[in-house]
PALOZA-145017 format. One line per field, with one value per atom (N, C-alpha, C): x, y, z; residue number from 1; residue in three letters; atom name. Coordinates in Angstrom, 3 decimals, padded with zeros to 6 digits. Layout:
N
east = [X, ...]
north = [Y, ...]
up = [Z, ...]
miro = [NUM, ...]
tido = [ala, ...]
numar = [CA, ...]
end
This chain:
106
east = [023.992, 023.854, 023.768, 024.641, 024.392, 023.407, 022.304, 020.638, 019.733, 020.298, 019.565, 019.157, 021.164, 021.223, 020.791, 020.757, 020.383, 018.437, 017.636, 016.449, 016.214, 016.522, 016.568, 016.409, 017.714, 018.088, 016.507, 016.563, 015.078, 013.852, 013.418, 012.542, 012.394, 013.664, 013.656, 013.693, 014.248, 013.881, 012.225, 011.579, 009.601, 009.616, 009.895, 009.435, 009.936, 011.480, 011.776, 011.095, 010.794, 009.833, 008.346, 007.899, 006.569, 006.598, 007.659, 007.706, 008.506, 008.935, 009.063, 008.074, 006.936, 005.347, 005.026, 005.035, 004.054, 004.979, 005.989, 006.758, 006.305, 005.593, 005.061, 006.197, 007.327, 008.118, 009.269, 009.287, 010.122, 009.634, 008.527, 007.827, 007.531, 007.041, 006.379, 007.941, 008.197, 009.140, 009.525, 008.618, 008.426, 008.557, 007.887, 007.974, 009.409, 009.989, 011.143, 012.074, 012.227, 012.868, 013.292, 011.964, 011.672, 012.223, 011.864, 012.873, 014.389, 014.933, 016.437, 017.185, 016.870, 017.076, 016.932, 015.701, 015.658, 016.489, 016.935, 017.495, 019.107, 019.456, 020.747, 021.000, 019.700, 020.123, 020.074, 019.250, 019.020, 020.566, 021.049, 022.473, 023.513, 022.951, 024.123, 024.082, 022.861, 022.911, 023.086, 022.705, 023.203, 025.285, 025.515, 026.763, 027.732, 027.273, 027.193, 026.974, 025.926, 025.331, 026.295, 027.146, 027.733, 029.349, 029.358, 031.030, 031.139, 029.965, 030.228, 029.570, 028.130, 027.974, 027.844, 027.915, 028.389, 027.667, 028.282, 027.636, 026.088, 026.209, 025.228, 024.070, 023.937, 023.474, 022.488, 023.209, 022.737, 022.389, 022.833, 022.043, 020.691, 020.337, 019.509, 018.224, 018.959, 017.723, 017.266, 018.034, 017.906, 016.777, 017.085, 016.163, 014.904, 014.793, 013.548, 012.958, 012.982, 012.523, 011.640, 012.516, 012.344, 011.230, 011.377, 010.385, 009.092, 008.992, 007.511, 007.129, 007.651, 007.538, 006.320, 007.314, 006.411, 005.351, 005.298, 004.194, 003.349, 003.609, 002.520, 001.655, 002.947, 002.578, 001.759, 001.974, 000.900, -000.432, -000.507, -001.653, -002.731, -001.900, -002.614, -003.238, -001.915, -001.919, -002.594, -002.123, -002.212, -003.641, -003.841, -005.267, -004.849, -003.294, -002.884, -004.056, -003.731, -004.308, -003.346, -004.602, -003.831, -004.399, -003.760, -003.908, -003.586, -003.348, -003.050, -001.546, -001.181, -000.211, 000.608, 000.308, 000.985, 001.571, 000.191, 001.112, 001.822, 001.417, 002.532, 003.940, 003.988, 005.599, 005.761, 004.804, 005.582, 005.795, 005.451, 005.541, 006.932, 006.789, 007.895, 009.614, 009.578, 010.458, 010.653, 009.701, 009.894, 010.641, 010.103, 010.466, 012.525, 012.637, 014.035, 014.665, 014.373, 014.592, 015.142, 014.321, 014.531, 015.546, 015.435, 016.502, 017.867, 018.030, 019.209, 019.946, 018.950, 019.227, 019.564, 019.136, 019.209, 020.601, 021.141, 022.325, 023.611, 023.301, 024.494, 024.983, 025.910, 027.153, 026.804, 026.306, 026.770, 025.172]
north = [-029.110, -029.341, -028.042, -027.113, -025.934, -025.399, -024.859, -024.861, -025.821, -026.508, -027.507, -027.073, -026.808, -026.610, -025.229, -024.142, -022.878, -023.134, -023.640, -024.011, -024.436, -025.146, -025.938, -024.815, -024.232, -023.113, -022.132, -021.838, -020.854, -021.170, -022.557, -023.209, -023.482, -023.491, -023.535, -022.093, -020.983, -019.828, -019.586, -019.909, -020.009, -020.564, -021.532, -022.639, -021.744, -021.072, -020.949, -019.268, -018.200, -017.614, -017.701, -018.390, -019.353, -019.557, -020.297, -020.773, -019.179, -018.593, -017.756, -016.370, -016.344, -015.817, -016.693, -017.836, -018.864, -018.706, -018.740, -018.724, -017.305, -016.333, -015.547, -014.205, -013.901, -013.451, -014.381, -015.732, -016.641, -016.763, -016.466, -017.130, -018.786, -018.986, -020.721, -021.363, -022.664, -022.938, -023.756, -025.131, -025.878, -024.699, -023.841, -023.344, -022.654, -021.837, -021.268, -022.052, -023.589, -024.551, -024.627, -024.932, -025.459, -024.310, -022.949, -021.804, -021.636, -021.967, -022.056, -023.240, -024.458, -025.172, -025.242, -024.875, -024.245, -023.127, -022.242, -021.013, -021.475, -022.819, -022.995, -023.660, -024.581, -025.171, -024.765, -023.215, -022.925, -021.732, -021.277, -020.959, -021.384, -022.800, -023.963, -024.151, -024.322, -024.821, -023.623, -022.287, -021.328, -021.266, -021.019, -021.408, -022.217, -023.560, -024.734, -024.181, -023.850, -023.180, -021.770, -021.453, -019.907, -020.566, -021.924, -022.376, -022.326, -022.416, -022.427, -020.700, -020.895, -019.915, -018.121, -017.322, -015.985, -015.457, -014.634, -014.291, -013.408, -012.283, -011.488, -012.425, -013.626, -014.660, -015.317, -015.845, -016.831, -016.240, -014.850, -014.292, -013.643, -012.972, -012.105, -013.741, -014.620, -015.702, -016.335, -016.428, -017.087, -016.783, -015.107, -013.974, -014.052, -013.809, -013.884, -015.110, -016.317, -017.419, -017.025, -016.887, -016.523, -015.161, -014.093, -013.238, -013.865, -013.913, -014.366, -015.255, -016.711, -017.971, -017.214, -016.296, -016.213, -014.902, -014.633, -013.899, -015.009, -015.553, -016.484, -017.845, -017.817, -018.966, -017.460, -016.247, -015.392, -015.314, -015.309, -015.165, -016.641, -017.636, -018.864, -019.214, -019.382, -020.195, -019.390, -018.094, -016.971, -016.269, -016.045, -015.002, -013.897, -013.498, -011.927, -011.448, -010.231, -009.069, -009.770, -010.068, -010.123, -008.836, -007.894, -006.826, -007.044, -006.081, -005.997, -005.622, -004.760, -004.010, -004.941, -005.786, -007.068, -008.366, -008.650, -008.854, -009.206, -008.086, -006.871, -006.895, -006.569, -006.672, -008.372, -009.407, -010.279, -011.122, -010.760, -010.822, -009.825, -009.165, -008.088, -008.881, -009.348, -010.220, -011.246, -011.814, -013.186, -013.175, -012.327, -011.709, -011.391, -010.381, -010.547, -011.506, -012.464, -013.623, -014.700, -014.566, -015.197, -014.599, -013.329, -012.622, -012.690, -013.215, -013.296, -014.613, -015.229, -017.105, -016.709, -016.574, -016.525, -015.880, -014.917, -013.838, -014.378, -015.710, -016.467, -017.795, -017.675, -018.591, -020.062, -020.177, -021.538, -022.151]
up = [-044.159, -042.725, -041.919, -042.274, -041.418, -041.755, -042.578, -042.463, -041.949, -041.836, -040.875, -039.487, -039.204, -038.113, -037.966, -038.768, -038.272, -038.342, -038.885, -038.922, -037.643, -037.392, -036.108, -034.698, -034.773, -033.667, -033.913, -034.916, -035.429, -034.556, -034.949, -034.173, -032.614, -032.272, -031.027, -030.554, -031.489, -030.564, -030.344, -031.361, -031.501, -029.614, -029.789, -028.390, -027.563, -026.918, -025.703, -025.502, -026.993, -026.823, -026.204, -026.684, -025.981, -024.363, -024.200, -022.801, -021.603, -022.353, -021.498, -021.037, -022.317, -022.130, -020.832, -021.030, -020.246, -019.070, -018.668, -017.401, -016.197, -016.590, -016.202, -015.596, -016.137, -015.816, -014.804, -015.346, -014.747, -013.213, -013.161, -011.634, -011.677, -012.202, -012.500, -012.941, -012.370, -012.231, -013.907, -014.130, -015.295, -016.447, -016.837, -018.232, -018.041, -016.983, -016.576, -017.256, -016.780, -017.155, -018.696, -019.118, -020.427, -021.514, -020.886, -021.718, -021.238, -020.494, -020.466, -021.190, -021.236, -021.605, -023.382, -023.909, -025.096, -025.776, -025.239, -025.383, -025.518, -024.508, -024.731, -026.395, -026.133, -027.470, -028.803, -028.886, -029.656, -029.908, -028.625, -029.552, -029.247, -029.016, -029.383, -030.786, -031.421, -032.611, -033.543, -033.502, -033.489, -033.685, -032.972, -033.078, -034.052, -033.860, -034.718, -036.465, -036.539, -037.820, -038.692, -037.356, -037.837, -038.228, -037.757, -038.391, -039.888, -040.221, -042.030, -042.765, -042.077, -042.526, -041.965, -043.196, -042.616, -041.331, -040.329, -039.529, -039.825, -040.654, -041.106, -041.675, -041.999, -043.166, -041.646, -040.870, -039.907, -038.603, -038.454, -037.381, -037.510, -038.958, -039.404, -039.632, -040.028, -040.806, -039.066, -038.082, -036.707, -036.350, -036.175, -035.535, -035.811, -037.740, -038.658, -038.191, -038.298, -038.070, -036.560, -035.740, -034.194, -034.322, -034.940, -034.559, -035.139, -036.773, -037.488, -036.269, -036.440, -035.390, -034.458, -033.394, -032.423, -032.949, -033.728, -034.173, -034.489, -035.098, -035.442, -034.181, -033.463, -032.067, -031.327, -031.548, -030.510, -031.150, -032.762, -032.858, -033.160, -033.525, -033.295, -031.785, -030.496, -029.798, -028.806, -028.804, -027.457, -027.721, -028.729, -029.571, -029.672, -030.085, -030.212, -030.920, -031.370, -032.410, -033.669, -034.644, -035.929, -036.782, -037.802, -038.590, -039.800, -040.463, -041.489, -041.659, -040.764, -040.562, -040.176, -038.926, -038.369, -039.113, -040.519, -041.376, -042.448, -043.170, -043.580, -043.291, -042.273, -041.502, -041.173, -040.984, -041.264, -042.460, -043.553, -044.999, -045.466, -045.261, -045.410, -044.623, -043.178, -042.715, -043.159, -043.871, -044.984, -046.105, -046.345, -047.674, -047.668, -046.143, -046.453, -046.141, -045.133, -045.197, -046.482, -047.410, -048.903, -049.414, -049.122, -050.309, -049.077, -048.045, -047.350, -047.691, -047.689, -048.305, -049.327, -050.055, -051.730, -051.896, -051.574, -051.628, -050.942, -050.535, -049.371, -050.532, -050.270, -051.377, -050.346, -049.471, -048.918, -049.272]
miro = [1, 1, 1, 2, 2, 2, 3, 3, 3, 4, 4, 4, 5, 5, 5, 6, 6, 6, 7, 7, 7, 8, 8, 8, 9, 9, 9, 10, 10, 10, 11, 11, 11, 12, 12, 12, 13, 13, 13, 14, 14, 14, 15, 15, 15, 16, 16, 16, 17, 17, 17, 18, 18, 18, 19, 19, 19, 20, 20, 20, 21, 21, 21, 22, 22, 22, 23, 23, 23, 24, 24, 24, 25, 25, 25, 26, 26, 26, 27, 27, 27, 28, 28, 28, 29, 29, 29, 30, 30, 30, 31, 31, 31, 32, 32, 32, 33, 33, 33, 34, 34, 34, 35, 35, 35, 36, 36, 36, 37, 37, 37, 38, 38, 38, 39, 39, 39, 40, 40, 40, 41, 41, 41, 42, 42, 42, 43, 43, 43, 44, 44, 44, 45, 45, 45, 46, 46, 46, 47, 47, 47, 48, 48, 48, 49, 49, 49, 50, 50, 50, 51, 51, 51, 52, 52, 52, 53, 53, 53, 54, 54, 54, 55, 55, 55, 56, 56, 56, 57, 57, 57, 58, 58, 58, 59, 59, 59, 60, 60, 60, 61, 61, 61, 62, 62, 62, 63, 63, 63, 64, 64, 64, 65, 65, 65, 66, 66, 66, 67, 67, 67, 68, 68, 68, 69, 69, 69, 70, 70, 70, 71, 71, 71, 72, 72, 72, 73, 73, 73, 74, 74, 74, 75, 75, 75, 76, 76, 76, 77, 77, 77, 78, 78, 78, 79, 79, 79, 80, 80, 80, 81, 81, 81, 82, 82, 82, 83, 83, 83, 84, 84, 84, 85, 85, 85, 86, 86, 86, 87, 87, 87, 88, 88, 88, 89, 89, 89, 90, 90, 90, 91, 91, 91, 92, 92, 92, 93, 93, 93, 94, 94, 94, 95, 95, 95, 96, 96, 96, 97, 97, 97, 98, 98, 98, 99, 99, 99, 100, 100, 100, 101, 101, 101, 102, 102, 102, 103, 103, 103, 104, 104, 104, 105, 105, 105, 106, 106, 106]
tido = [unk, unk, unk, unk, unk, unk, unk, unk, unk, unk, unk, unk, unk, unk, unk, unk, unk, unk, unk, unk, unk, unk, unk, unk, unk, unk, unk, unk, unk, unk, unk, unk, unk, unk, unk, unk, unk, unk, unk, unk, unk, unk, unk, unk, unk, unk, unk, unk, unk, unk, unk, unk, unk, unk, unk, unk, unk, unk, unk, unk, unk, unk, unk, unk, unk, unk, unk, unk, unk, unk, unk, unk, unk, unk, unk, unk, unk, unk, unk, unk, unk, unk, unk, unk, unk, unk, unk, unk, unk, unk, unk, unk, unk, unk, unk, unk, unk, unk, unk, unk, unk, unk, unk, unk, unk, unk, unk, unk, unk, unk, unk, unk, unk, unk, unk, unk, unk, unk, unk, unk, unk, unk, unk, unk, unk, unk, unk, unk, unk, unk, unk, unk, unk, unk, unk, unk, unk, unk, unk, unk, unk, unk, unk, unk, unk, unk, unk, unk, unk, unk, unk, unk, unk, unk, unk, unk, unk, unk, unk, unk, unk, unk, unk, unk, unk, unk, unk, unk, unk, unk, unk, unk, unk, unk, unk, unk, unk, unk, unk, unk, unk, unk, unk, unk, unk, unk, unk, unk, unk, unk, unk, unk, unk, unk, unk, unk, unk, unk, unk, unk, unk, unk, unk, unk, unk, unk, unk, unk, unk, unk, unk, unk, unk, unk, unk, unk, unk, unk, unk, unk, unk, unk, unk, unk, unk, unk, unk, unk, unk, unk, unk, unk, unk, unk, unk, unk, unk, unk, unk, unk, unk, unk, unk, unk, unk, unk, unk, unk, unk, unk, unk, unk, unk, unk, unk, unk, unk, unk, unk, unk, unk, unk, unk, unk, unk, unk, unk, unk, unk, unk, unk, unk, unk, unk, unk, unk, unk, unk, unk, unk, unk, unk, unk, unk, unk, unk, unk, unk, unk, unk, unk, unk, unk, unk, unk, unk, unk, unk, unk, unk, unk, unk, unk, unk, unk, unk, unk, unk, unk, unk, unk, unk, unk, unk, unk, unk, unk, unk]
numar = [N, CA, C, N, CA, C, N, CA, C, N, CA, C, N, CA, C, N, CA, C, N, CA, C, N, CA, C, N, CA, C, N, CA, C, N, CA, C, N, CA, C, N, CA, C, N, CA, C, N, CA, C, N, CA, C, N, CA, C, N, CA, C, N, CA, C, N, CA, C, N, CA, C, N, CA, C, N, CA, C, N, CA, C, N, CA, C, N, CA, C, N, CA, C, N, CA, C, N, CA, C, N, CA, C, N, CA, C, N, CA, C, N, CA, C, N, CA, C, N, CA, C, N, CA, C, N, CA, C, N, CA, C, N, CA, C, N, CA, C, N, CA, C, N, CA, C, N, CA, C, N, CA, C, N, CA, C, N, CA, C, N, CA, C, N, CA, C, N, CA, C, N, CA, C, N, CA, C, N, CA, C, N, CA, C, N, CA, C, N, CA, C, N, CA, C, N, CA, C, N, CA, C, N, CA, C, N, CA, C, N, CA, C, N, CA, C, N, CA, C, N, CA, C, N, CA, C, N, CA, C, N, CA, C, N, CA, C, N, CA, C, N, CA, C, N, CA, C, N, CA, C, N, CA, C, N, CA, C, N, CA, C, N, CA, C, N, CA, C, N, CA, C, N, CA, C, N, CA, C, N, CA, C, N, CA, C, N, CA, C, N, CA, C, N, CA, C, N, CA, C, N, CA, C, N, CA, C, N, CA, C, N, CA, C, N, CA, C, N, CA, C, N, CA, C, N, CA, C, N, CA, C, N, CA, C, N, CA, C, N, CA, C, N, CA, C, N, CA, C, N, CA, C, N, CA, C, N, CA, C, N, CA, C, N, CA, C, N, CA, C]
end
């Protein structure tokens, strides 16, 4: 259950990332919204997720989820710059990702 719940929190950091691009520096009121409200729940569940497992384990995998995520929601949704270099580094964040899971007793 607590990967669930830290998956979960992950995903929602993707979304309230997203919506706070789209909020335009929190001018536009709706996406403003839609990223506060996200952001709570995501370290609500966050939180939730860190009762069992280690802090170093569930903050580093939160983050990872949350950075690739929105690397990937910028270059699908937005038309970032995709490279080689770009990713590289997010293969490389995957990568420790696995070996953070993998290295965690719970």
């Amino acid at each position: 259950m607590p990967w669930i719940l830290l998956v979960s929190a992950g995903v929602l950091e993707i979304v309230w990332a997203y919506f706070m691009k789209q909020s335009q520096g929190f001018t536009r009121l709706a996406p403003t919204a839609i990223t506060i409200v996200t952001m709570i729940a995501s370290f609500g569940l966050l939180s939730m997720a860190m009762r069992t497992l280690p802090l170093g384990t569930a903050y580093t995998i939160w983050t990872g989820i949350g950075a690739v995520g929105a690397f990937v929601v910028g270059v699908v949704v937005l038309g970032e710059q995709l490279s080689l270099m770009r990713v590289l580094a997010a293969v490389l964040i995957v990568s420790g990702l696995v070996m953070m899971k993998l290295s965690s007793s719970h």
